[in-house]
C-alpha positions as CSV (number, residue, x, y, z in Angstrom):
1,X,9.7,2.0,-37.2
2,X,6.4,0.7,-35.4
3,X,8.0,1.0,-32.1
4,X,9.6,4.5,-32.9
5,X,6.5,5.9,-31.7
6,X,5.3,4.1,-28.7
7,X,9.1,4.4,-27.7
8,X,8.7,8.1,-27.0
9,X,6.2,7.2,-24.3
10,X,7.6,3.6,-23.0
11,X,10.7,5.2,-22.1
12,X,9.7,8.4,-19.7
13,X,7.2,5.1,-18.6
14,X,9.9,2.8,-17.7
15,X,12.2,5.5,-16.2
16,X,8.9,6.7,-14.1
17,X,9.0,2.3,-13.0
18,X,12.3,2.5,-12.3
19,X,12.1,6.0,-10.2
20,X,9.0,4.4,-8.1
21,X,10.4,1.4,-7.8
22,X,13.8,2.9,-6.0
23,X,11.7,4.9,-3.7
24,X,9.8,1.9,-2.9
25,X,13.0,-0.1,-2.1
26,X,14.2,2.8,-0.3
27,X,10.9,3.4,1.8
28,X,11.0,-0.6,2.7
29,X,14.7,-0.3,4.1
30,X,14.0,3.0,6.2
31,X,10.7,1.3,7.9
32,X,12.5,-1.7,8.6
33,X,14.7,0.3,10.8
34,X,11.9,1.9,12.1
35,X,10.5,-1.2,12.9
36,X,13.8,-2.4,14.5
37,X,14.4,1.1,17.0
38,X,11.1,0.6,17.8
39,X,11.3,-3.1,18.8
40,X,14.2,-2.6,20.5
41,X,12.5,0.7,22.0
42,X,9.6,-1.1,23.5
43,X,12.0,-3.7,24.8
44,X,13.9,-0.8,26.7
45,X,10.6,0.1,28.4
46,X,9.7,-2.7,29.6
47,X,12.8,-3.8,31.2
48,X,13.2,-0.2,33.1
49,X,9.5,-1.3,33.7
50,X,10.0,-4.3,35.6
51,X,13.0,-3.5,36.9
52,X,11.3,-0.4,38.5
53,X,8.2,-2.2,39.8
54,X,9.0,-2.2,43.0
55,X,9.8,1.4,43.5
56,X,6.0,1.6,42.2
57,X,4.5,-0.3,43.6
58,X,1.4,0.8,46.3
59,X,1.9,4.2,45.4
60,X,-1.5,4.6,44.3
């Protein structure tokens, strides 16, 4: 009977965790890709970079 009470708040409390917590998860997944494209990116540049250099170079 004790817990009746606080039950009507741990509930809406636990499914607020549960929410956050599947954002969170969701959030962590998506800037891992992020992370990845821009890795991979980065690594694009730099290879048209060097592989360019010579077509650069003494221009300025």
């Amino acid at each position: 009977m004790e817990a009746g009470l606080f039950q009507l708040m741990v509930g809406p409390y636990n499914d607020v965790i549960r929410a956050v917590t599947a954002r969170a998860r969701e959030g962590a997944a998506a800037m891992t890709s992020i992370g990845q494209t821009l890795i991979s990116v980065a690594d694009t540049y730099d290879a048209e970079d060097k592989a360019n250099e010579h077509r650069i170079r003494d221009v300025y």
